[in-house]
SEGUSE-721993 format. One line per 2 residues: their letters; for each residue x, y, z of N, C-alpha, C. Coordinates in nm, 4 decimals. Layout:
% SEGUSE-721993
a) X Y Z X Y Z X Y Z ~ ...
This chain:
% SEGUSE-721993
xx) 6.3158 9.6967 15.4801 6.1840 9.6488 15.5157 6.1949 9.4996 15.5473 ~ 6.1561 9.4533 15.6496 6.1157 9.2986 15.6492 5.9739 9.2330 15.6287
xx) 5.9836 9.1141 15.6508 5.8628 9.0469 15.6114 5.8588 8.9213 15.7388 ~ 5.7382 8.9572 15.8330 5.7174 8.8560 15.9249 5.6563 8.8093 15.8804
xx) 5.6481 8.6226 15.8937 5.5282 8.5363 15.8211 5.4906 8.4310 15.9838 ~ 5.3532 8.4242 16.0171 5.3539 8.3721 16.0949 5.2448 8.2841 16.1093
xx) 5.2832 8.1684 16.0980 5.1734 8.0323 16.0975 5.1074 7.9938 16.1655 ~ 4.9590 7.9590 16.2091 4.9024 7.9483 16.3106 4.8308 7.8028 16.3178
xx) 4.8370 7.7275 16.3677 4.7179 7.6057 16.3726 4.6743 7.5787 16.4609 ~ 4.5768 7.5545 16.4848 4.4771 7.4858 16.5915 4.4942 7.6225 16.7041
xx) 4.4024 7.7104 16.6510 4.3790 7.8295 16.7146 4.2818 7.8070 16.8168 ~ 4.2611 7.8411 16.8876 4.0711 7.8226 16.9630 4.0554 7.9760 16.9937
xx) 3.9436 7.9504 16.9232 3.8486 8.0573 16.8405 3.8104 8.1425 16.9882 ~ 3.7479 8.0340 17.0684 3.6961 8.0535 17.2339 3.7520 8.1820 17.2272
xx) 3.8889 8.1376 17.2760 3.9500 8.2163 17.3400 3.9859 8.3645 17.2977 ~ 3.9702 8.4033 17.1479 4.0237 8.4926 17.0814 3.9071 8.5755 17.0978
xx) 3.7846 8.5061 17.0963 3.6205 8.5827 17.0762 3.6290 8.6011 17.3021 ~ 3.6850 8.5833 17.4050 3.7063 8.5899 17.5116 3.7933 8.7245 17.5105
xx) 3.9168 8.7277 17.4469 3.9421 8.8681 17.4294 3.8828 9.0290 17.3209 ~ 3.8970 8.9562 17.2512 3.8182 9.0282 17.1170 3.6748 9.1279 17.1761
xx) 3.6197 9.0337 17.2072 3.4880 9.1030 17.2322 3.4166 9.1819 17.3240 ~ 3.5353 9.1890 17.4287 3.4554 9.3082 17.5044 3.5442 9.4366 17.4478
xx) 3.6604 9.4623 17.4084 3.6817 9.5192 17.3648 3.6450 9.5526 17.2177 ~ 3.5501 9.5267 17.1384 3.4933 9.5300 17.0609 3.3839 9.6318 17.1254
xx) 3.3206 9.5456 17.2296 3.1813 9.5625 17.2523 3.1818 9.7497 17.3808 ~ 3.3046 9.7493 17.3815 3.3563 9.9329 17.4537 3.3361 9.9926 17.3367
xx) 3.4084 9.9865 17.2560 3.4282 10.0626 17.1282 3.2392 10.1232 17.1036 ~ 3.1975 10.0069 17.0295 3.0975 10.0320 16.9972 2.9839 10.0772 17.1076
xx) 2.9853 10.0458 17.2182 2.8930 10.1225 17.3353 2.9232 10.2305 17.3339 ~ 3.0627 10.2905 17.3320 3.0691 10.4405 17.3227 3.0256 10.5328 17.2154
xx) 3.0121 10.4538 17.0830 2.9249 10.5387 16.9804 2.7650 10.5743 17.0085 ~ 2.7342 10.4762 17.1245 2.5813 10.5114 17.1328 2.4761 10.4542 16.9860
xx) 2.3641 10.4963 17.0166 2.2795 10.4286 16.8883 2.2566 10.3134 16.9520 ~ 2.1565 10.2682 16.8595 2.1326 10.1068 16.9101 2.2166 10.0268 16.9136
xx) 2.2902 10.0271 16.7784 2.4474 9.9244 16.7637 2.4945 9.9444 16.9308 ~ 2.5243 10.0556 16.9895 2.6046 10.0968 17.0913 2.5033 9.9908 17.2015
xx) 2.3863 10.0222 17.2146 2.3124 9.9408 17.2997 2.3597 9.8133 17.3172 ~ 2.3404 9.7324 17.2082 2.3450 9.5798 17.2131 2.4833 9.5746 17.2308
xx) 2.5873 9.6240 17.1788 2.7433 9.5937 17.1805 2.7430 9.6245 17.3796 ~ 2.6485 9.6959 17.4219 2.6671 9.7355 17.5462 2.6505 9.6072 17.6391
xx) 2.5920 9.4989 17.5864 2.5507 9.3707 17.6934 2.6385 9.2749 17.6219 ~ 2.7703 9.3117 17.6995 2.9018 9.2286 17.6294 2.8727 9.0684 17.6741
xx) 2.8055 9.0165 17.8191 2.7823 8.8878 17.8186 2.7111 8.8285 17.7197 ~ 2.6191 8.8829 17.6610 2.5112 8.8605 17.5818 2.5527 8.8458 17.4173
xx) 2.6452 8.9359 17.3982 2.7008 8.9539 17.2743 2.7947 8.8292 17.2794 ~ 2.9149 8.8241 17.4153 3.0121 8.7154 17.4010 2.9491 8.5709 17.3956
xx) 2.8011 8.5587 17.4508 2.7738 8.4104 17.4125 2.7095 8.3793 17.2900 ~ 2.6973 8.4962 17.2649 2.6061 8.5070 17.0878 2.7265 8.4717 16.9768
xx) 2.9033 8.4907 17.0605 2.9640 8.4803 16.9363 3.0479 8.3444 16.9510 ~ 3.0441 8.3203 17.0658 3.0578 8.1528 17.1089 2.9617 8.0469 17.0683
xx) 2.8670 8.0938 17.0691 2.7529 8.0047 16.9866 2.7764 7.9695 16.8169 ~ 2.7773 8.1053 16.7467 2.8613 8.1337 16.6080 2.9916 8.0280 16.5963
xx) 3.0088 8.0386 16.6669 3.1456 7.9556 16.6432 3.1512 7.8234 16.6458 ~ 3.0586 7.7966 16.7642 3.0302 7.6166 16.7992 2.9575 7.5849 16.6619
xx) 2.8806 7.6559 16.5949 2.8218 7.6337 16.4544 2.9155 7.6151 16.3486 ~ 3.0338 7.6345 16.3569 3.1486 7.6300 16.2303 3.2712 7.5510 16.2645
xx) 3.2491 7.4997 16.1640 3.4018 7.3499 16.1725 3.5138 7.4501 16.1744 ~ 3.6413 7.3883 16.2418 3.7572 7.4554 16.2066 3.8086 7.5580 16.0767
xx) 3.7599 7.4657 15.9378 3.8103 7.5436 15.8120 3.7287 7.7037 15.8118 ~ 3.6218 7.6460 15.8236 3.5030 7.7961 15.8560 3.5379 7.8906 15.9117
xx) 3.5818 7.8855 16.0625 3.6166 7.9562 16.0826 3.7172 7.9874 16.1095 ~ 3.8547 7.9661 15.9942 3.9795 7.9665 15.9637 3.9636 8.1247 15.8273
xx) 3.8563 8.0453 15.7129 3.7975 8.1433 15.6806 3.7647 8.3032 15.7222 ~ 3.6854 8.2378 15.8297 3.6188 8.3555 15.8482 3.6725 8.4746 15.9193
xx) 3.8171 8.4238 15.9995 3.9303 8.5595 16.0479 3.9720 8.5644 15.9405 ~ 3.9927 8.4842 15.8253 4.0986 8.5807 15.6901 4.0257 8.6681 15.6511
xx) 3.8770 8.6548 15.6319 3.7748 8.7965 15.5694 3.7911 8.8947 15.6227 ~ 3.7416 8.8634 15.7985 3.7662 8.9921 15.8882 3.8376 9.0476 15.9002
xx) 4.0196 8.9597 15.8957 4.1365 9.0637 15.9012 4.1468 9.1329 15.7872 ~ 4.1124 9.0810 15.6963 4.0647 9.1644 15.5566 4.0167 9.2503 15.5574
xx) 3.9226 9.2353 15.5793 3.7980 9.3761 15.5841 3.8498 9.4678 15.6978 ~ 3.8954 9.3996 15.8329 3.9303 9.5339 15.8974 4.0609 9.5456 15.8975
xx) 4.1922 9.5177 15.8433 4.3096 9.5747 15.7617 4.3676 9.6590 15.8501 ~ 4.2997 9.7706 15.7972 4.3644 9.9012 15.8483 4.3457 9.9195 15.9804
xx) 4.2697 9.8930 16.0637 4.2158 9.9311 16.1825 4.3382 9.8570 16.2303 ~ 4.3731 9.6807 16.2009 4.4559 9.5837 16.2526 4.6105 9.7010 16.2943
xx) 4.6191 9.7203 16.1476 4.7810 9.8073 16.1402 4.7732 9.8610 16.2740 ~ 4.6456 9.9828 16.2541 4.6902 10.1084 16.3471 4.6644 10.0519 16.5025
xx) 4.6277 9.9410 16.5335 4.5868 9.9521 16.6908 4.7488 9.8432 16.7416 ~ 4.8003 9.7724 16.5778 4.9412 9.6763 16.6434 5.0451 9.8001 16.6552
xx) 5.0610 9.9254 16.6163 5.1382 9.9745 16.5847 5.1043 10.0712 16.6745 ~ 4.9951 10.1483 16.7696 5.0141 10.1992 16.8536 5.0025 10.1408 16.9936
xx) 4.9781 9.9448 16.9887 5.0221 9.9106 17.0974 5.2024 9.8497 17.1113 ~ 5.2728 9.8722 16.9915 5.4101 9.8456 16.9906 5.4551 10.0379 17.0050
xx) 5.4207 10.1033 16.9912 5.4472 10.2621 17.0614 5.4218 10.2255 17.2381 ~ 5.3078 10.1853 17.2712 5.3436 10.2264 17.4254 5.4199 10.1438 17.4685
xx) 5.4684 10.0145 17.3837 5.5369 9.9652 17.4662 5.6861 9.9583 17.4180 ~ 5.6827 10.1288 17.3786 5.8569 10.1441 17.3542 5.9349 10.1333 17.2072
xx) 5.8421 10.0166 17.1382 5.8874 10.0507 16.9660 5.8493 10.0858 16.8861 ~ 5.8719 10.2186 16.8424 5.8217 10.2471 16.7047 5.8257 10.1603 16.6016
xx) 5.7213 10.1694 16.5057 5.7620 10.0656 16.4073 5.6224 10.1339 16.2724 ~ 5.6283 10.1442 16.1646 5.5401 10.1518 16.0827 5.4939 10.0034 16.0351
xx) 5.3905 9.9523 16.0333 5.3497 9.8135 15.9788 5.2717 9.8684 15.8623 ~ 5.3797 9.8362 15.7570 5.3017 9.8708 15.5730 5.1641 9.7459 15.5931
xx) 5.1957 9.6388 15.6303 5.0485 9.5286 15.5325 5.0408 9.3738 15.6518 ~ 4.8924 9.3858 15.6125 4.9121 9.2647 15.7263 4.8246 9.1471 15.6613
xx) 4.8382 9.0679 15.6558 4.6986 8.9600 15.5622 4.6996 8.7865 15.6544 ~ 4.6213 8.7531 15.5907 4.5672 8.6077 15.6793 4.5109 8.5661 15.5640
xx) 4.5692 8.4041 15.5194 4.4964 8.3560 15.4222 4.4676 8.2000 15.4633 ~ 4.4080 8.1583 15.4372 4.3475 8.0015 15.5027 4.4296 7.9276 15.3943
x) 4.4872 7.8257 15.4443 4.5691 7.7654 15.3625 4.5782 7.6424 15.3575
């Protein structure tokens, strides 16, 4: 087993909530429901989470991806591990974490 450790600083948030969120905002349009509605007006959602962000100093929202990768964990594993399948390596990823440091 190995152990990748990988350090990040001076992330911009921009850019991560630029990818993140329309693919977020597919996911959830395809469940339908209201959630599905609003996730459906991805411009609307992506400046709602650019705004969020211009509201939080760096540490904040350094924070606030360690919760989320937290909380969504498992989802992280299975979507790094079936985008390292199409692109040729198998690999099982036991654990993944983010801690503000």
């Amino acid at each position: 087993m190995l152990e990748v450790k990988i350090l990040l600083s001076d992330l911009d948030y921009d850019d991560v909530a630029d990818l993140v969120v329309p693919l977020v905002s597919d996911r959830l349009a395809a469940k339908g429901g209201l959630i599905g509605k609003i996730a459906g007006k991805k411009e609307e959602l992506l400046k709602a989470v650019h705004k969020f962000l211009s509201q939080k100093n760096q540490d904040e929202r350094d924070q606030f991806l360690a919760e989320l990768v937290t909380k969504e964990r498992s989802l992280i594993i299975e979507k790094a591990a079936d985008f390292a399948e199409k692109k040729g390596v198998k690999v099982q990823i036991c654990d993944i974490s983010v801690k503000n440091i």
